[in-house]
C-alpha positions as CSV (number, residue, x, y, z in Angstrom):
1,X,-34.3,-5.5,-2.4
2,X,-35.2,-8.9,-1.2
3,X,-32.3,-11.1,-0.6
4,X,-32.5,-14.6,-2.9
5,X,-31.3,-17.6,-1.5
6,X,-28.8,-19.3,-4.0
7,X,-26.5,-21.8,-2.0
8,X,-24.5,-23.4,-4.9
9,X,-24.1,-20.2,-6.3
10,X,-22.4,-18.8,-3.0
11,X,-20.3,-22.0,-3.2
12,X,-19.0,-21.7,-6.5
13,X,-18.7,-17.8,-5.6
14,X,-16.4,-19.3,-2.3
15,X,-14.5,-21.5,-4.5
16,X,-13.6,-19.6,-7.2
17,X,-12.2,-17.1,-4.1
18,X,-10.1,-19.1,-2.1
19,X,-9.0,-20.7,-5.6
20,X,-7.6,-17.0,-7.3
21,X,-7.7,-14.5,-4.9
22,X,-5.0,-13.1,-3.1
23,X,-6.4,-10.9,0.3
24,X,-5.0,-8.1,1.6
25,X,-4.1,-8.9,5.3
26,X,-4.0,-11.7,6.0
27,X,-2.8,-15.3,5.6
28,X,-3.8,-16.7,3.2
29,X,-5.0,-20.6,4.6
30,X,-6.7,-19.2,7.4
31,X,-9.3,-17.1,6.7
32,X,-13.2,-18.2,5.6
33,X,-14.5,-15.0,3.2
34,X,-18.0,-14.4,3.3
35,X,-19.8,-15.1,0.0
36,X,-21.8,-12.1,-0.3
37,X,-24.7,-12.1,-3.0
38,X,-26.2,-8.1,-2.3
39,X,-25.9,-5.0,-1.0
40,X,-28.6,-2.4,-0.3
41,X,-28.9,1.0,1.9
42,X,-26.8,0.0,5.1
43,X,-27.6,-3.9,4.5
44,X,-25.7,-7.3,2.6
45,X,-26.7,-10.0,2.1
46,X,-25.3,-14.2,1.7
47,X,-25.7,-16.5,-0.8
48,X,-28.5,-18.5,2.3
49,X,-30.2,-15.3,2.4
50,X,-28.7,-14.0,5.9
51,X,-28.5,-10.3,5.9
52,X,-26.2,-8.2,8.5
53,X,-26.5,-4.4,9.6
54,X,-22.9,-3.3,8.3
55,X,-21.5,-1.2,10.9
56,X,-18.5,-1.2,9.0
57,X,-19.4,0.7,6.2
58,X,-17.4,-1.3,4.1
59,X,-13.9,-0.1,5.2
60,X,-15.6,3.3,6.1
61,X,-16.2,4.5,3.0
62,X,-19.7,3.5,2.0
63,X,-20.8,6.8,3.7
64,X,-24.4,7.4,1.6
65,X,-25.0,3.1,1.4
66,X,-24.9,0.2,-0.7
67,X,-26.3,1.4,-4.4
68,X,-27.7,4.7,-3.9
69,X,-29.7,4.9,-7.0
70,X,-28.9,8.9,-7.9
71,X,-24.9,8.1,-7.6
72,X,-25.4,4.3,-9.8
73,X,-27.5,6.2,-12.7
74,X,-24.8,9.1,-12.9
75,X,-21.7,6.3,-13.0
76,X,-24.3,5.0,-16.1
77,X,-24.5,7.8,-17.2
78,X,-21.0,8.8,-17.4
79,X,-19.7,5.4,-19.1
80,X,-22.5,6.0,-22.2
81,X,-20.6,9.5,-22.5
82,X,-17.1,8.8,-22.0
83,X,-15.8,5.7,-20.0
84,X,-12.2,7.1,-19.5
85,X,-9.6,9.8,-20.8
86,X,-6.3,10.4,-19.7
87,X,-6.0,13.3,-16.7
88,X,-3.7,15.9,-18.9
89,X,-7.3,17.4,-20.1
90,X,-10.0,18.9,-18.8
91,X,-13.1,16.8,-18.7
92,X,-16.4,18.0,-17.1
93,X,-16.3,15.4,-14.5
94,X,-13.6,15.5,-13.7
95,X,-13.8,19.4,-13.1
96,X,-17.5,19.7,-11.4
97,X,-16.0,17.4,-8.6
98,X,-13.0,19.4,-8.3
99,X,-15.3,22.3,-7.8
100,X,-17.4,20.8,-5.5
101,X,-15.1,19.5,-3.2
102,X,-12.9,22.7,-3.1
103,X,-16.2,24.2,-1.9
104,X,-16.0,22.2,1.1
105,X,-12.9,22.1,2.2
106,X,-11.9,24.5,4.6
107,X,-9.4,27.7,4.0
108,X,-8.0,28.3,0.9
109,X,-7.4,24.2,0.0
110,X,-8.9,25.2,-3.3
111,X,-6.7,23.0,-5.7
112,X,-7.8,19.5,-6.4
113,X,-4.7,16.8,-6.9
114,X,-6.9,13.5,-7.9
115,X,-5.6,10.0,-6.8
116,X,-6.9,6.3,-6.9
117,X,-7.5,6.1,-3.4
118,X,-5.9,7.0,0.1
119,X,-2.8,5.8,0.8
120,X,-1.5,7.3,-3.1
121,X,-3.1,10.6,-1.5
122,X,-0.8,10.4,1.4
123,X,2.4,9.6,-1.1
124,X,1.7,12.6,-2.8
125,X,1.2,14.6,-0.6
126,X,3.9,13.6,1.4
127,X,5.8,14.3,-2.2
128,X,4.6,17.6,-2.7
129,X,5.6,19.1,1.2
130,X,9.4,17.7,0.9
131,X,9.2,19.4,-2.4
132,X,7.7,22.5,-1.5
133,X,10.3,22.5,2.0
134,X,13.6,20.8,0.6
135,X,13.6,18.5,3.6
136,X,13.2,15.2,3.7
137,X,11.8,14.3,7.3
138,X,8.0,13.8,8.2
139,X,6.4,13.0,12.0
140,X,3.8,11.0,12.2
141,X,1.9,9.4,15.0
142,X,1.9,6.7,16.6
143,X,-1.4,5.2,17.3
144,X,-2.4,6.1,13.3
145,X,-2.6,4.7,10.0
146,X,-2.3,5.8,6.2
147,X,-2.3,3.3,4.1
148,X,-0.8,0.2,2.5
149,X,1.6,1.7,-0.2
150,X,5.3,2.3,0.6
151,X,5.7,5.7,2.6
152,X,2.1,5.4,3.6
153,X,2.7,2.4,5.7
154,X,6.2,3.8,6.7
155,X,4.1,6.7,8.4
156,X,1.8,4.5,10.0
157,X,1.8,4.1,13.7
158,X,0.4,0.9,14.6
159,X,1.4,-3.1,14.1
160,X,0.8,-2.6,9.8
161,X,3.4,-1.2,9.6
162,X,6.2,-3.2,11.2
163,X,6.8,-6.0,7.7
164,X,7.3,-3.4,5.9
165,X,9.2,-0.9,7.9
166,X,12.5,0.4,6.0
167,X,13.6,2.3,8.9
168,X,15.2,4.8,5.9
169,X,12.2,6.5,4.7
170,X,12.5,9.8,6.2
171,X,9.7,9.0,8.9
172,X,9.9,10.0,12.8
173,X,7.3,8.8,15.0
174,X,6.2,10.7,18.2
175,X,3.0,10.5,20.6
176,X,-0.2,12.1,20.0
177,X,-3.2,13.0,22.7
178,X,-4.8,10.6,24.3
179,X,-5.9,10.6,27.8
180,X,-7.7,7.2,28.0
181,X,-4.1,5.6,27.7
182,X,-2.1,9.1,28.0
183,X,1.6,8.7,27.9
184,X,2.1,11.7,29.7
185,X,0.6,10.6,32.9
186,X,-2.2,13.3,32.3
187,X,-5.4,13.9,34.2
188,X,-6.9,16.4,32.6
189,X,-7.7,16.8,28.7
190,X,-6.0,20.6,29.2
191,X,-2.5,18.6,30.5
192,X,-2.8,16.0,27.9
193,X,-2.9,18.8,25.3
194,X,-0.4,20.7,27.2
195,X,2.0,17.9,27.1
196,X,1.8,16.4,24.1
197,X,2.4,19.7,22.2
198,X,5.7,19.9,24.8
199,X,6.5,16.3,23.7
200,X,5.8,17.1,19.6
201,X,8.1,20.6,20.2
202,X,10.5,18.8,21.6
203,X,10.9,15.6,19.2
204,X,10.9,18.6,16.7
205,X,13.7,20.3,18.4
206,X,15.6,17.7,18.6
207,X,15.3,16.4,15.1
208,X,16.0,19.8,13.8
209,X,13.4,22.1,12.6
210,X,15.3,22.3,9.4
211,X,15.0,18.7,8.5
212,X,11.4,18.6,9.0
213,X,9.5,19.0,6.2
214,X,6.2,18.3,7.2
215,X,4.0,17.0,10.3
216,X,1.2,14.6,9.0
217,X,-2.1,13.5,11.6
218,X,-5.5,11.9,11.0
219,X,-7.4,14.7,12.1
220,X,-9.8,11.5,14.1
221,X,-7.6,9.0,14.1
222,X,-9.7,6.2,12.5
223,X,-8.6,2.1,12.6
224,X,-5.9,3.0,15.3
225,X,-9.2,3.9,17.3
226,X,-11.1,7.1,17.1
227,X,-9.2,9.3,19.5
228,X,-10.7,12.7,19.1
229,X,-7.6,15.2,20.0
230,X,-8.2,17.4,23.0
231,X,-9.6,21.0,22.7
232,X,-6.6,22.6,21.5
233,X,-3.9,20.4,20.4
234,X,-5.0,20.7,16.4
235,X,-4.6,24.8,16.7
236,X,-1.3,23.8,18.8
237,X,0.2,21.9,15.8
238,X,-1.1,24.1,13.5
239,X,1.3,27.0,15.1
240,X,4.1,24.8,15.5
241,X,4.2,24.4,12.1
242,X,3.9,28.1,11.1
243,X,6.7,28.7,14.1
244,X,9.1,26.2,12.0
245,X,8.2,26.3,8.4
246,X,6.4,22.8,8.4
247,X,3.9,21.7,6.1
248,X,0.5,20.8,8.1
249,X,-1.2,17.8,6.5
250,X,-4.4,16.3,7.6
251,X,-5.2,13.3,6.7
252,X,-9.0,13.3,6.3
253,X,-9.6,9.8,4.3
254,X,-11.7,8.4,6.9
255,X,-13.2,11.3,8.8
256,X,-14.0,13.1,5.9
257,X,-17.0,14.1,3.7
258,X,-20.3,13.9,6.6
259,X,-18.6,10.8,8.9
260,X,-18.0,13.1,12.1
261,X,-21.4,15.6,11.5
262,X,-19.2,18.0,9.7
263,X,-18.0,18.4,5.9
264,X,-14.4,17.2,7.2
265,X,-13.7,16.7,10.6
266,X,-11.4,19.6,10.5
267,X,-14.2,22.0,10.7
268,X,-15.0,20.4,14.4
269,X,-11.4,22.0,15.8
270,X,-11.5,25.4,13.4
271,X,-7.8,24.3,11.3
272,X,-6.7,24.9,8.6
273,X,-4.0,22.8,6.9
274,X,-1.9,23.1,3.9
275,X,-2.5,19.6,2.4
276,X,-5.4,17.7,2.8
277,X,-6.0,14.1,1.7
278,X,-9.4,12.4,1.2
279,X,-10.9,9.3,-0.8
280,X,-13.2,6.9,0.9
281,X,-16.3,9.2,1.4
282,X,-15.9,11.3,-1.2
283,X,-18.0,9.0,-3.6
284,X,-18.9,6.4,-1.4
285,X,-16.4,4.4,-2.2
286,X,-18.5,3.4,-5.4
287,X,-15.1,3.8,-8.1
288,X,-11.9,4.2,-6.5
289,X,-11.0,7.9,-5.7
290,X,-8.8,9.9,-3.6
291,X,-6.7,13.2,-3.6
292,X,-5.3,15.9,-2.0
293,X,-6.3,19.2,-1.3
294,X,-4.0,21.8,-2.2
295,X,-3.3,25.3,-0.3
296,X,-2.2,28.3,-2.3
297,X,1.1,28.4,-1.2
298,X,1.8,24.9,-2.2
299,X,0.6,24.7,-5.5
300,X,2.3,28.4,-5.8
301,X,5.1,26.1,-5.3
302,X,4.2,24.1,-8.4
303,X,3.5,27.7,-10.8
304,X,6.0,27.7,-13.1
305,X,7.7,24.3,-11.7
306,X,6.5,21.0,-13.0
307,X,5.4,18.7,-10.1
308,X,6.7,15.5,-10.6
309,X,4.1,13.0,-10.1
310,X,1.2,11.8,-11.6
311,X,-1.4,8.8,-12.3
312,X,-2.5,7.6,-15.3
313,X,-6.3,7.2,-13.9
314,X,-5.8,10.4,-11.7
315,X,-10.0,12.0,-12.0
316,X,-11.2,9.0,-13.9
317,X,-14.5,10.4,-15.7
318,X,-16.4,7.2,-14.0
319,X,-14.6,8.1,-10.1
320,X,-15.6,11.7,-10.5
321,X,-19.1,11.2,-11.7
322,X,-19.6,9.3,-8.7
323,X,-17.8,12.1,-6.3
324,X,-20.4,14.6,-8.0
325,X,-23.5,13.0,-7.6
326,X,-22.6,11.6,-4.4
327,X,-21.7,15.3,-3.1
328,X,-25.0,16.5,-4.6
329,X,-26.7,13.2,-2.9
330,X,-25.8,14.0,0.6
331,X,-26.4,18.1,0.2
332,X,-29.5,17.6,-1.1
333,X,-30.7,14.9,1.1
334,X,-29.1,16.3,4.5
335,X,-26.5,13.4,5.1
336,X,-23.9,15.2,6.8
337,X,-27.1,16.9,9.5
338,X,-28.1,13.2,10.1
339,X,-24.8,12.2,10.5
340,X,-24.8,14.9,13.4
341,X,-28.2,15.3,14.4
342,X,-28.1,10.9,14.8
343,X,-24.5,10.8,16.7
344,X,-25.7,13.5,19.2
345,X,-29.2,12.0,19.8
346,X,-28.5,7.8,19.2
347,X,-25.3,6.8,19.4
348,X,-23.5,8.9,22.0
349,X,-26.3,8.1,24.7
350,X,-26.6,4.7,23.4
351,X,-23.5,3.8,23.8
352,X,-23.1,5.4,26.8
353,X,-26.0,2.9,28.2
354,X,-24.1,-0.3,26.7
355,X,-20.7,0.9,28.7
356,X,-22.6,1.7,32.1
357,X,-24.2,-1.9,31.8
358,X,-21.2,-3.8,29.8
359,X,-18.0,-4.5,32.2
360,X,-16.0,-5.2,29.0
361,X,-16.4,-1.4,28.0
362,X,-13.6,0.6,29.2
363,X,-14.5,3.6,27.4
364,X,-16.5,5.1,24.2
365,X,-15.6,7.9,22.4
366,X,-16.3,9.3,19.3
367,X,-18.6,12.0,17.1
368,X,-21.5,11.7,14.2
369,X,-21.4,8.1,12.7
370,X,-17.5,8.1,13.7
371,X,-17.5,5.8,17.3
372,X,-15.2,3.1,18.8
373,X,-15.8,1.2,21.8
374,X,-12.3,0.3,23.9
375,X,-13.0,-3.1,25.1
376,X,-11.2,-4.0,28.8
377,X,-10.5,-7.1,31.0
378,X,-10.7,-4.9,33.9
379,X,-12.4,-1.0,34.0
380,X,-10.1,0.0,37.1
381,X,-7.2,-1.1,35.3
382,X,-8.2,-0.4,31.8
383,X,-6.1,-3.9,31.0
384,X,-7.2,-4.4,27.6
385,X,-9.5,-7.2,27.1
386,X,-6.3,-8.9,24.4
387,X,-3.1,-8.4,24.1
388,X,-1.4,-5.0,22.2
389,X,-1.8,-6.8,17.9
390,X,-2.7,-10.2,19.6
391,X,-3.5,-13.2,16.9
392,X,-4.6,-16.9,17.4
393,X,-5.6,-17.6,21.3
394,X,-4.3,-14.7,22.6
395,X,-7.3,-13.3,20.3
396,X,-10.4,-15.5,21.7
397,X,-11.9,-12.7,23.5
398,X,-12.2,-10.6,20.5
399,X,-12.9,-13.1,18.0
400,X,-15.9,-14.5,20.3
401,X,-17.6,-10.8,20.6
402,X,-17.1,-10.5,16.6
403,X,-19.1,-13.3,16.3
404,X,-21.7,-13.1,18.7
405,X,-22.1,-9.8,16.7
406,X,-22.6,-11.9,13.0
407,X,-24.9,-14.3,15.3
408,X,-27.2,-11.5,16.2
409,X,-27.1,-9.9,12.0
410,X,-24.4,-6.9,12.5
411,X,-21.6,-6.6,10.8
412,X,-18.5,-5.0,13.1
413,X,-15.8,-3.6,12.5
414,X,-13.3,-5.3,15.1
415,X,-9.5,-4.1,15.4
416,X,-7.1,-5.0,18.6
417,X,-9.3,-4.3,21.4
418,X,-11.7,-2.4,19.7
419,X,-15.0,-2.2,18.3
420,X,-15.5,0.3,15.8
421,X,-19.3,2.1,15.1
422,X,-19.3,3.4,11.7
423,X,-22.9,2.6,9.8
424,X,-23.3,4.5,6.9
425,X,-24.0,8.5,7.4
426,X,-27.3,8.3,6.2
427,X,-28.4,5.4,8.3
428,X,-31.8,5.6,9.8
429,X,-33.1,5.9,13.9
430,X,-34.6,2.6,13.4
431,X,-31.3,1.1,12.3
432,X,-29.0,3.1,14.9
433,X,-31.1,1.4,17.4
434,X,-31.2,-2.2,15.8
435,X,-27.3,-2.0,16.0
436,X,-27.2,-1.0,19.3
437,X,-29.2,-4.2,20.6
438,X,-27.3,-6.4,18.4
439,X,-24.4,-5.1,20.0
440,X,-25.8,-5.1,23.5
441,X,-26.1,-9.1,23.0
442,X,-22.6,-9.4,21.6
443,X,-21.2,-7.5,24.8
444,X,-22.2,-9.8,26.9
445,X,-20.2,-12.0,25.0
446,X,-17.3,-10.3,25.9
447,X,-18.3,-9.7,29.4
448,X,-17.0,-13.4,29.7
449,X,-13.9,-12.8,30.0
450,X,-13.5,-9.3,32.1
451,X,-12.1,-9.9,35.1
């Protein structure tokens, strides 16, 4: 699709925004939405006709593109048939993407609990483990996030969360692996793992096992910065639990469906959990969707007891019609493989190039189409290149490198002192490596302000 240039249509667009429109985020006078008139493959377009590489994928969700043709003729399709119909029946829909996605997920996560989106996943199944345990505690991460809606944000670990932080919700923080900042003055990945599973054992201990009712982690921790765990750690959490009768819940609604290389990025570390949340990828983000993935002895749990919670567009017709042609899309057309294949052979050396030339680039790290880029003041240091949730002037360096970015047509995805790589999973060579030199410019940028 060739973009059309339209200017007084992108104003009107503009003005009707900052007229009506509430954002999520932010405040309100300050910031200057981009008018966007299109959307194609792992490309949008302005109103003046200026196109950007989006290395966002939209919030990480546009995982097969912009308007996939396959996934926009079935979400016709399915609106000629039947637009909508409450979730107590059993549509076809509705139950092919069940199906397909319990054919993916891994162990025996073979019950499908539909949702509107991610953070609703998280609720739930947050719901459904204090339910199934009769205690009310849950440890979460710092360094993590889960969503906007009341417990969701209340497990959250980073800046998000603090507005809205009850300090009564039943939440108890504690600090996951990560050896570029460790917090357990670690050298090695096998003492990072080794003492953060001490550390989680002993918040657990002294919380009381018997309050706990379930441990929840991003299996890649996504906007707090793509922090893969260390060898170990996952399968180390994964026998706590079993050792104290905690419910194991991944959160998978940014890593999942093809973004590491992998069906869910649980299949990288061999894990199983017992709940599993999604949305985002699962349909390309095309009609709002999310769940959880249900173990049998949770949803035994739920046999002959009603589980008290619902929604009344939980498996919308239109959502699931999406989720199953997008799940057929990226079989048959070997997204997940090129999400692999294209991390291993692109990005990781790549990137790798831009840190050993870029003195803003502390480190890189990541897996598939799943990358982040920790940006530094000083590499011996590792000061970062901002302040920890740094705003206005204390921002600059950031906010300078985000633009040179738009200057050179790519779209990033920028948080605290981060740069996030996360193009669509079906994203061609050619465009990896268009990226890359946009970003290349845009480093040196940012190099402006390292020590």
């Amino acid at each position: 699709m060739t973009p059309q240039t339209d200017p007084a249509a992108g104003a009107a667009v503009k003005a009707a925004d900052r007229a009506h429109v509430f954002h999520s985020w932010s405040a309100q006078d300050l910031i200057d939405p981009l008018a966007v008139a299109g959307a194609e493959g792992s490309y949008f377009w302005d109103y003046d006709g200026t196109r950007y590489l989006d290395f966002t994928s939209g919030l990480v969700y546009t995982n097969i593109g912009y308007q996939h043709p396959k996934v926009v003729a079935a979400i016709q399709e399915q609106a000629a048939t039947m637009t909508t119909f409450a979730p107590a029946f059993a549509i076809e829909a509705r139950s092919e993407a069940a199906r397909l996605i319990a054919e993916r997920t891994p162990g025996d996560l073979d019950k499908i609990f539909f949702t509107n989106g991610g953070a609703d996943a998280v609720e739930h199944a947050v719901r459904m483990a204090r339910l199934h345990t009769g205690r009310p505690k849950v440890l979460s991460a710092y360094r993590s996030y889960h969503g906007g809606t009341q417990q969701a944000v209340n497990l959250t670990g980073d800046p998000r969360r603090w507005p809205s932080d009850s300090g009564t919700s039943g939440v108890v923080h504690f600090w996951a692996p990560f050896l570029y900042r460790s917090r357990f003055y670690a050298e090695t990945e096998e003492q990072e793992t080794a003492r953060a599973l001490e550390h989680l054992e002993t918040t657990i201990a002294f919380e009381g096992p018997g309050t706990i009712a379930a441990i929840i982690l991003e299996t890649i921790p996504g906007t707090a910065g793509i922090m893969l765990p260390p060898p170990g750690y996952l399968a180390g959490v994964r026998e706590l639990c079993d050792r104290y009768g905690i419910v194991f819940v991944l959160d998978e609604v940014m890593a999942g469906f093809g973004r590491t290389g992998e069906w869910f990025a649980a299949d990288l570390f061999d894990v199983v959990p017992d709940l599993m949340t999604f949305a985002k990828g699962v349909n390309s983000g095309y009609v709002p969707l999310g769940g959880v993935a249900v173990s049998g002895k949770i949803a035994e749990t739920f046999g002959k007891r009603p589980y008290p919670g619902g929604l009344t567009y939980s498996g919308h017709p239109l959502a699931c019609a999406a989720a199953v042609a997008t799940i057929k899309v990226m079989a048959e057309e070997g997204v997940v493989a090129n999400a692999k294949r294209l991390g291993e052979s692109v990005l990781a050396p790549g990137l790798a190039e831009l840190a050993a030339r870029h003195p803003s680039v502390g480190e890189v790290r990541g897996v598939g189409m799943f990358w982040a880029l920790e940006l530094v003041k000083d590499q011996e240091t590792r000061e970062p290149l901002v302040p920890y949730n740094a705003a206005g002037e204390a921002n600059a360096p950031m906010a300078a490198f985000a633009a040179a970015a738009k200057k050179q047509g790519l779209w990033p995805f920028v948080n605290m002192n981060r740069t996030h790589v996360v193009p669509p999973c079906n994203t061609s060579e050619a465009e990896l490596k268009e990226g890359l030199a946009a970003l290349d410019a845009a480093l040196s940028v940012a190099d402006e302000y390292t020590a």
